[in-house]
ZADREN-466578 format. One line per field, with one value per atom (N, C-alpha, C): residue in three letters; x, y, z; chain; residue number from 0; atom name. Coordinates in Angstrom, 2 decimals, padded with zeros to 5 digits. Layout:
! ZADREN-466578
resn = c(ALA / ...)
east = c(X / ...)
north = c(Y / ...)
up = c(Z / ...)
chain = c(A / ...)
resi = c(NUM / ...)
name = c(CA / ...)
This chain:
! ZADREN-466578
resn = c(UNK / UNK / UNK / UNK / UNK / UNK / UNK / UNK / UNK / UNK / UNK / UNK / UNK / UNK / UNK / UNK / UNK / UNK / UNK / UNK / UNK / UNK / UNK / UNK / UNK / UNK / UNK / UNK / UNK / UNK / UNK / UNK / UNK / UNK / UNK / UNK / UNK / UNK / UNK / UNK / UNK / UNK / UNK / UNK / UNK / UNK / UNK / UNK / UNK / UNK / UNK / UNK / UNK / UNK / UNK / UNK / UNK / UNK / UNK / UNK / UNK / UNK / UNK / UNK / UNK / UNK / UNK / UNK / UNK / UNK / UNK / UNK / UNK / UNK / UNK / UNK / UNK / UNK / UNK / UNK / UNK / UNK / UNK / UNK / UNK / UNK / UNK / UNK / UNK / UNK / UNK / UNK / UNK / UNK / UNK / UNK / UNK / UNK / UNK / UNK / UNK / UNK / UNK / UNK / UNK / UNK / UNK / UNK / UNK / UNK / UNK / UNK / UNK / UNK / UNK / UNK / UNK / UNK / UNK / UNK / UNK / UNK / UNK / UNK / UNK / UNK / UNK / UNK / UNK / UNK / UNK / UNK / UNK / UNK / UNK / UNK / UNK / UNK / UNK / UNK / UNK / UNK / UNK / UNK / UNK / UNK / UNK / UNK / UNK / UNK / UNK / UNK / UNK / UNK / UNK / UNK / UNK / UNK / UNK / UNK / UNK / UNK / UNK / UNK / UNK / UNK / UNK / UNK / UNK / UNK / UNK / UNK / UNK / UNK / UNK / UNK / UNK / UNK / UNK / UNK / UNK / UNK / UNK / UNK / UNK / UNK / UNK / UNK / UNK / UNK / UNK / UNK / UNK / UNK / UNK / UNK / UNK / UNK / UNK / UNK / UNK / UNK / UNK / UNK / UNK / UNK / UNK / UNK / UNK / UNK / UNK / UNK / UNK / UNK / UNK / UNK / UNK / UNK / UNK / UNK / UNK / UNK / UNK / UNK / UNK / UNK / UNK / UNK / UNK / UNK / UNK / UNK / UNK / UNK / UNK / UNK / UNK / UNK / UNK / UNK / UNK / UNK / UNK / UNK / UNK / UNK / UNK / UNK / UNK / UNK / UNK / UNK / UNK / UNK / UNK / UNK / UNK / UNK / UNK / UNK / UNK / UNK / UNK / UNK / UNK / UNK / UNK / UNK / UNK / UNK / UNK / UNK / UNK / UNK / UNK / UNK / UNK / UNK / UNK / UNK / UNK / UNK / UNK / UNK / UNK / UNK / UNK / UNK / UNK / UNK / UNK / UNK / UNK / UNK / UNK / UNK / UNK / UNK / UNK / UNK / UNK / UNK / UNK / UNK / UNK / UNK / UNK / UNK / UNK / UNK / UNK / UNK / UNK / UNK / UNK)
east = c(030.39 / 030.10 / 029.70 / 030.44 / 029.76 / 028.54 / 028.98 / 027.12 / 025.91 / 026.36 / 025.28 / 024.83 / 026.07 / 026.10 / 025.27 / 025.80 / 024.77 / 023.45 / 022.97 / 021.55 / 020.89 / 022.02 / 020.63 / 020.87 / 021.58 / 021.66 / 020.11 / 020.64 / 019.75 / 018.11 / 017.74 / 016.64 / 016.23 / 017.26 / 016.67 / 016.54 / 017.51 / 016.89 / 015.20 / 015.48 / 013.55 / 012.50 / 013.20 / 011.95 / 011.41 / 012.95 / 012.75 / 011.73 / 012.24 / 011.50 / 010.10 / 010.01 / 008.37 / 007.33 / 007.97 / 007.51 / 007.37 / 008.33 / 008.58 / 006.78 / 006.55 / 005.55 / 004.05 / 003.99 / 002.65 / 001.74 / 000.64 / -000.16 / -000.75 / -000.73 / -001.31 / -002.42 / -003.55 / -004.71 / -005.02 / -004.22 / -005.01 / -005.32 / -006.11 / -006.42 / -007.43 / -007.30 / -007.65 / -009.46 / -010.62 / -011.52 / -012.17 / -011.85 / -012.76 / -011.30 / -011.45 / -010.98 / -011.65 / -012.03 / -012.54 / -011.88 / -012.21 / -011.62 / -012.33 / -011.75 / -011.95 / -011.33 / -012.09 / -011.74 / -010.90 / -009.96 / -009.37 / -007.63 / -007.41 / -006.16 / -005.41 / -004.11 / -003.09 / -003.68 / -002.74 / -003.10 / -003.48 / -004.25 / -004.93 / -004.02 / -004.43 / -003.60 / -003.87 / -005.27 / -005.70 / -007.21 / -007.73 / -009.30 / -009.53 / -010.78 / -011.83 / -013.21 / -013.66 / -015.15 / -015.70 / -017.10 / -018.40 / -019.01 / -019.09 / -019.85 / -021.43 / -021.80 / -023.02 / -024.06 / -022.94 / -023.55 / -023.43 / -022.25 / -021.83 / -021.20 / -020.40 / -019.64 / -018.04 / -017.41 / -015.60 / -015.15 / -014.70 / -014.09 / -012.53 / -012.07 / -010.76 / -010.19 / -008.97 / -008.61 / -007.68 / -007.84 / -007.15 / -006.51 / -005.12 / -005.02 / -005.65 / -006.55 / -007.10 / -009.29 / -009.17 / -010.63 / -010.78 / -012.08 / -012.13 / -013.33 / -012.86 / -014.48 / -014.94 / -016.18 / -016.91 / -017.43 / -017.56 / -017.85 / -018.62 / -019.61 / -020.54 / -019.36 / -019.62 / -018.34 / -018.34 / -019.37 / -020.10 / -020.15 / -020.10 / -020.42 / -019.40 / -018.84 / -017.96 / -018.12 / -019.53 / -020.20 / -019.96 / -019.58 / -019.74 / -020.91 / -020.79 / -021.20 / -021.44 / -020.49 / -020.17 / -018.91 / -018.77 / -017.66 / -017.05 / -016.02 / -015.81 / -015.04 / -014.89 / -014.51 / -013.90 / -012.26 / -011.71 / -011.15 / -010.80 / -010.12 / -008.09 / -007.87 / -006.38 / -005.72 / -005.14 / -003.99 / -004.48 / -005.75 / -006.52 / -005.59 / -005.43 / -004.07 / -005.39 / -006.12 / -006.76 / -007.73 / -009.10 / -010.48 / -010.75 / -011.51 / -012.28 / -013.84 / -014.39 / -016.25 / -016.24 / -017.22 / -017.67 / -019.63 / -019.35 / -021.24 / -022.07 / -021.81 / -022.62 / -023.63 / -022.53 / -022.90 / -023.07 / -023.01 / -023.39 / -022.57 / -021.12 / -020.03 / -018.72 / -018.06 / -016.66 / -015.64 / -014.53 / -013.40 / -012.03 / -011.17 / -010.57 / -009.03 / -008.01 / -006.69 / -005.69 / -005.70 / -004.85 / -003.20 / -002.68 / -001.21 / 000.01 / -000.91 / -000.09 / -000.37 / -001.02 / -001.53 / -000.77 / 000.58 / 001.85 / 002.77 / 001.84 / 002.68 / 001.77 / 000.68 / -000.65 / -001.04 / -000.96 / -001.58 / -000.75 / 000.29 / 001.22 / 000.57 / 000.28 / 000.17 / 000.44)
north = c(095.34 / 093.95 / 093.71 / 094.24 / 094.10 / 095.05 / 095.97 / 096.66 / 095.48 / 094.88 / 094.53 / 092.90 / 092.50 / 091.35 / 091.96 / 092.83 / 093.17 / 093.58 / 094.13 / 094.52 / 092.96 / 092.30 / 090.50 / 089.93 / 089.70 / 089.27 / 090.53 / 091.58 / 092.13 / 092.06 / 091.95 / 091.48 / 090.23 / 089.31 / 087.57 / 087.81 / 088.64 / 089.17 / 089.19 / 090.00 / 091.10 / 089.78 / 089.24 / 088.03 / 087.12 / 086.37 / 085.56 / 085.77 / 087.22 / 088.13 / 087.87 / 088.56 / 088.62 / 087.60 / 086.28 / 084.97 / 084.40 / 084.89 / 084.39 / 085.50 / 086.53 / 086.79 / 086.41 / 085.56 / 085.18 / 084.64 / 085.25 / 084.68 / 082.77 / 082.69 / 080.88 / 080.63 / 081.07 / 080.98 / 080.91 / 080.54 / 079.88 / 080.97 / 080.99 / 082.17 / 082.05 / 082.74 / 082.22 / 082.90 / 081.79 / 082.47 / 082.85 / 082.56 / 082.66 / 082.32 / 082.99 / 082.41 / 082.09 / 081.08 / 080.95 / 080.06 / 081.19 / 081.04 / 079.49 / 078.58 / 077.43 / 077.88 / 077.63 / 077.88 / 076.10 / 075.70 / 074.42 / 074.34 / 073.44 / 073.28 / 073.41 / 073.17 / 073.11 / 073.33 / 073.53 / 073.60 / 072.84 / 072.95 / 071.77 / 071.19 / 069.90 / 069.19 / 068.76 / 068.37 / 068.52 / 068.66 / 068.74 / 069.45 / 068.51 / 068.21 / 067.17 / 067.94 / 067.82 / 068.67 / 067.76 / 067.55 / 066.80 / 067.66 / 067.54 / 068.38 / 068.56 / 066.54 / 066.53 / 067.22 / 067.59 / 068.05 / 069.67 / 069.78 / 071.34 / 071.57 / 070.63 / 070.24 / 070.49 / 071.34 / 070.85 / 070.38 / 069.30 / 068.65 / 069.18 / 069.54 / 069.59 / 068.87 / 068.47 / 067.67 / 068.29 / 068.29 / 069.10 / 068.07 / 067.87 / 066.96 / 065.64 / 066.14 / 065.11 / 065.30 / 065.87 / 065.71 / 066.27 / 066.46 / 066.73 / 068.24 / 069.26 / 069.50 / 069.99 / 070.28 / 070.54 / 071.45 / 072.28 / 073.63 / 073.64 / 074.62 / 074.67 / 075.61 / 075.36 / 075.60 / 076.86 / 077.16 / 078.61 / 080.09 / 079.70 / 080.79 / 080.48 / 079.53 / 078.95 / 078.45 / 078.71 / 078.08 / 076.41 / 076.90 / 074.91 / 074.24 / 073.33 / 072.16 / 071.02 / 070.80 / 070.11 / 069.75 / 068.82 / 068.36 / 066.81 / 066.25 / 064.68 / 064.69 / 064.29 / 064.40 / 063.03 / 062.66 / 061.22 / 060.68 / 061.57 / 060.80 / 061.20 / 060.29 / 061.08 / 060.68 / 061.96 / 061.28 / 061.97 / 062.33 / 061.99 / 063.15 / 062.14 / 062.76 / 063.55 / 062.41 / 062.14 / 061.91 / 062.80 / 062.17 / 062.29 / 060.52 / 060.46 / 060.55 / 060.68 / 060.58 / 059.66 / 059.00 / 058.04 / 058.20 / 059.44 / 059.97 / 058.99 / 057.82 / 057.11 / 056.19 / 055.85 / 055.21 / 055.80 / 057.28 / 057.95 / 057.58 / 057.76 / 057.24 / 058.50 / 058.54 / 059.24 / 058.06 / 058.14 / 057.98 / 058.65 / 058.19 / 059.01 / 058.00 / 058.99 / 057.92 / 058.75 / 058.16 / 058.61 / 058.37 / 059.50 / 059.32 / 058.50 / 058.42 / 057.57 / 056.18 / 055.82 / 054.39 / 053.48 / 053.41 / 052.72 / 052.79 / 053.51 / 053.81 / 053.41 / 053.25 / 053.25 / 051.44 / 051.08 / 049.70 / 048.51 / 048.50 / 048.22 / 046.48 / 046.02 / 045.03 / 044.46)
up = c(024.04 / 024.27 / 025.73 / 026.37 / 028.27 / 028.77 / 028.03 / 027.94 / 027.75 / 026.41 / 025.78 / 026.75 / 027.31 / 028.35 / 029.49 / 029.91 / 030.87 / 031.30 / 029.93 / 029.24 / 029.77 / 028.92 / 028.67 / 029.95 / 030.97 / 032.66 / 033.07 / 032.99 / 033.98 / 033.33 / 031.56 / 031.36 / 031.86 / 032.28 / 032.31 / 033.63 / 034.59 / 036.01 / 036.17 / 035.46 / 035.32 / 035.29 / 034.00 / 033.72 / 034.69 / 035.39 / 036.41 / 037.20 / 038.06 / 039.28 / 038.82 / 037.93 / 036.81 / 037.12 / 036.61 / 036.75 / 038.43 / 039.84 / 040.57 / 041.14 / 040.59 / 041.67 / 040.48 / 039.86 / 039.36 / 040.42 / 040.65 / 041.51 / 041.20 / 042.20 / 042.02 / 041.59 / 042.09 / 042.21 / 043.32 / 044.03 / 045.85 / 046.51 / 047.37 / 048.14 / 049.04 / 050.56 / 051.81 / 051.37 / 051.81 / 051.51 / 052.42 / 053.52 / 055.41 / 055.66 / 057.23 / 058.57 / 059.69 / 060.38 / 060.86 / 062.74 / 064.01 / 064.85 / 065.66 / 066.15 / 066.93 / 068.43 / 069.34 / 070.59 / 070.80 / 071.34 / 071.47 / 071.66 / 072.47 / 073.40 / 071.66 / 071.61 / 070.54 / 068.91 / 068.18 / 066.45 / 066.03 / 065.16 / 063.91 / 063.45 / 062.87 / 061.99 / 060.49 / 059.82 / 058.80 / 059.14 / 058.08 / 057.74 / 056.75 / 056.99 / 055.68 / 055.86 / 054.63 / 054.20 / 053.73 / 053.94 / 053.89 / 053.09 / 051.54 / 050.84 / 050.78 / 051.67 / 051.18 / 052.71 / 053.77 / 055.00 / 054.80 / 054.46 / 054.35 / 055.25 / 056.17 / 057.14 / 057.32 / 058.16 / 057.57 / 059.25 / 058.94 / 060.13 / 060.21 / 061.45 / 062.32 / 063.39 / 062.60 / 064.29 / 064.90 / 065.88 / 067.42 / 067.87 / 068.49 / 069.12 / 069.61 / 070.41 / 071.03 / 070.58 / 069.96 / 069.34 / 067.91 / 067.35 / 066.26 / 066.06 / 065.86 / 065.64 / 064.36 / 064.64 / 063.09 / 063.16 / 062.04 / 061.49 / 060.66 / 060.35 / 059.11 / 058.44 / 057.24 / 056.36 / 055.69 / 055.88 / 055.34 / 056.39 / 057.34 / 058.53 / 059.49 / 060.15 / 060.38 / 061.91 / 061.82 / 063.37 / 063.94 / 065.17 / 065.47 / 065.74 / 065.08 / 064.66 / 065.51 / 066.05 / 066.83 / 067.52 / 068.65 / 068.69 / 068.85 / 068.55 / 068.39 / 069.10 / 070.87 / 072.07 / 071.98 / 072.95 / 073.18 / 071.98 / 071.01 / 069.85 / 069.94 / 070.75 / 071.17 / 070.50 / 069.43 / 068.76 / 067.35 / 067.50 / 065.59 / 064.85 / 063.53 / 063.15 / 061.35 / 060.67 / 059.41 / 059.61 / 058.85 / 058.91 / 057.42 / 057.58 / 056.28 / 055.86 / 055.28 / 055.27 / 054.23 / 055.05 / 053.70 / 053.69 / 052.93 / 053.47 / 052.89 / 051.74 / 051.13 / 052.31 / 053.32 / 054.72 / 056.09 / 056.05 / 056.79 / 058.04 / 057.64 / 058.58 / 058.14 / 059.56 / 059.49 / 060.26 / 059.65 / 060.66 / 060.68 / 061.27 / 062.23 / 061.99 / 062.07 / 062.06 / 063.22 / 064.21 / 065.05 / 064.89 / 065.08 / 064.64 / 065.50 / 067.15 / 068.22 / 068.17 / 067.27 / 067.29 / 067.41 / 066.57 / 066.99 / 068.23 / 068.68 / 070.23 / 071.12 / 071.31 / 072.27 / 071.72 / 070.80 / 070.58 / 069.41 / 069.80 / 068.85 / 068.84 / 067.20 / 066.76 / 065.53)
chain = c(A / A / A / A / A / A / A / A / A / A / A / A / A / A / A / A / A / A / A / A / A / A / A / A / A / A / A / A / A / A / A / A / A / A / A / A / A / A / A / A / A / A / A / A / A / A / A / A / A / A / A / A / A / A / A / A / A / A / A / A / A / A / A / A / A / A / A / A / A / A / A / A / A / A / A / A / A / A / A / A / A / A / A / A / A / A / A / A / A / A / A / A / A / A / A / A / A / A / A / A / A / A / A / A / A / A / A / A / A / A / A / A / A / A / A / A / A / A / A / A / A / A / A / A / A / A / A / A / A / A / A / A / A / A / A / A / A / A / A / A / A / A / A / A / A / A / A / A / A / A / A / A / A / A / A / A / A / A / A / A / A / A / A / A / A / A / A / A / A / A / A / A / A / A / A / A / A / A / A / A / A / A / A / A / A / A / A / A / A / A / A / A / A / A / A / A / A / A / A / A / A / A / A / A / A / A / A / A / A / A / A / A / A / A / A / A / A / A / A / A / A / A / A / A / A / A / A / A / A / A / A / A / A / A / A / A / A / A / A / A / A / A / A / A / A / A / A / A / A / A / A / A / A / A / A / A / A / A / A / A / A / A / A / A / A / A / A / A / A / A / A / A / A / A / A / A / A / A / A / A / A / A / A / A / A / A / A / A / A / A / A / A / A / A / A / A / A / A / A / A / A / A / A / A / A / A / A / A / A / A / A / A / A / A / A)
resi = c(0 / 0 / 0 / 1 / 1 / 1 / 2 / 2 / 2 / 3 / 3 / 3 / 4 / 4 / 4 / 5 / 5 / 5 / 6 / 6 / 6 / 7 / 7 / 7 / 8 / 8 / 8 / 9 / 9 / 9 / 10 / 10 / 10 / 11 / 11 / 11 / 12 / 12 / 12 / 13 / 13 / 13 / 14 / 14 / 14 / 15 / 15 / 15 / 16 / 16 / 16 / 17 / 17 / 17 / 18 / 18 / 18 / 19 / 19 / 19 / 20 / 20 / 20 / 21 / 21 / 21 / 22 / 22 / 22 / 23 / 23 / 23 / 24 / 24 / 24 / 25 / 25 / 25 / 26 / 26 / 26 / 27 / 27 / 27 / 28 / 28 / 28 / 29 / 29 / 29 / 30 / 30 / 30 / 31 / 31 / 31 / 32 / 32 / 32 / 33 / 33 / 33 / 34 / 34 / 34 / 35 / 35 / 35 / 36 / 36 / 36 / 37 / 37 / 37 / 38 / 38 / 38 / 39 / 39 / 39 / 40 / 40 / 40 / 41 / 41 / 41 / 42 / 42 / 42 / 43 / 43 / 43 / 44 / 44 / 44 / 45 / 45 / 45 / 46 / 46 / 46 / 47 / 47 / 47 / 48 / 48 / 48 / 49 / 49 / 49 / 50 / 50 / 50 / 51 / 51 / 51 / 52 / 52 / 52 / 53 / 53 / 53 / 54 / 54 / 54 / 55 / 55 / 55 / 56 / 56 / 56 / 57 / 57 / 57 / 58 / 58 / 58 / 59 / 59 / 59 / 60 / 60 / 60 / 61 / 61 / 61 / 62 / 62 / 62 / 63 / 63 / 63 / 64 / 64 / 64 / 65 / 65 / 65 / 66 / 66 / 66 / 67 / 67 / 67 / 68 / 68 / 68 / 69 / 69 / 69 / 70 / 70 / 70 / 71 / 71 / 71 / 72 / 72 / 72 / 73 / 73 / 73 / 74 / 74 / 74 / 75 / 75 / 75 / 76 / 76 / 76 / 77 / 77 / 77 / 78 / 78 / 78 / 79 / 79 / 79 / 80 / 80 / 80 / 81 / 81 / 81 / 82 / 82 / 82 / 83 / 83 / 83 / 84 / 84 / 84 / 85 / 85 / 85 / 86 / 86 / 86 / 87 / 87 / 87 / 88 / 88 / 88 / 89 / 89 / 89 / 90 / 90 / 90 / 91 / 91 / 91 / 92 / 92 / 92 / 93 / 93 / 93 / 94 / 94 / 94 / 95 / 95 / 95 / 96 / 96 / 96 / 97 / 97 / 97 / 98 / 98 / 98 / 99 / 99 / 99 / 100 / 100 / 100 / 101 / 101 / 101 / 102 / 102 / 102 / 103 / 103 / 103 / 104 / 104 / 104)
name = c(N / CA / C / N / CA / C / N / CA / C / N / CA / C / N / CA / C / N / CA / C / N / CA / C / N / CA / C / N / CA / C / N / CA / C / N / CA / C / N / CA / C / N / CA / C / N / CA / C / N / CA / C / N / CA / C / N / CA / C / N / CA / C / N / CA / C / N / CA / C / N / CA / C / N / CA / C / N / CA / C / N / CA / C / N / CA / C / N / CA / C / N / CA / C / N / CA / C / N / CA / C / N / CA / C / N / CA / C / N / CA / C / N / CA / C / N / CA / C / N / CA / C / N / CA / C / N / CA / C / N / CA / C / N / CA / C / N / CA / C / N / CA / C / N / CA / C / N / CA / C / N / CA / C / N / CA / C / N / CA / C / N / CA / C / N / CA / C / N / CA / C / N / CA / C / N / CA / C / N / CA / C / N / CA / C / N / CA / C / N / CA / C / N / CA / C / N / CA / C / N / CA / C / N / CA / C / N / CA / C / N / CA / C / N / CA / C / N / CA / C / N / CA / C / N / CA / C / N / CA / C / N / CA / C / N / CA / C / N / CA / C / N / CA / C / N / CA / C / N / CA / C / N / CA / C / N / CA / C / N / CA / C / N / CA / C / N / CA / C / N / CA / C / N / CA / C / N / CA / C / N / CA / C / N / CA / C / N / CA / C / N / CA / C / N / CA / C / N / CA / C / N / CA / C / N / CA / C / N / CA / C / N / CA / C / N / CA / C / N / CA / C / N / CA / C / N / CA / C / N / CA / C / N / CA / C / N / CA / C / N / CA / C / N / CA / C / N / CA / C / N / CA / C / N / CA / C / N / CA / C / N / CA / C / N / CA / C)
């Protein structure tokens, strides 16, 4: 009987383990190096430019999304925490995360 107890623990072991290493799907497809003061904070992609925006602390920059060349850069945005595109209007913005601290209203 404790044989047979221990057979079914150490199979439901196995299974768990089994299940705990199923791959996700996700998976890194580029890396791509940015020369810039501190870590990123989020990334937004412009599908219709081919564009991926980063914000750095205190700016934003942009990458062709494919090669991972810059693009450009969005200089004086202190704080930028979120960028959105709204390509229909050929507009980005920007949500700085100190805003409640820098312009409280």
């Amino acid at each position: 009987m404790k044989r047979k107890l221990l057979s079914m623990v150490v199979l439901f072991a196995m299974s768990i383990a089994a299940n705990a290493q199923q791959k996700s799907g996700l998976h890194v497809l580029a890396v791509h190096k940015i020369q810039s003061d501190g870590g990123w904070d989020y990334i937004s992609i412009d599908q219709q430019h081919n564009n991926l925006f980063v914000s750095h602390g205190n700016q934003v920059n942009i990458l062709n999304k494919n090669s991972g060349d810059s693009v450009g850069v969005i200089h004086n945005t202190l704080g930028v925490h979120g960028i959105a595109i709204a390509g229909p209007f050929g507009k980005g913005y920007t949500t700085p995360v100190f805003r409640c601290f820098l312009n409280p209203e």
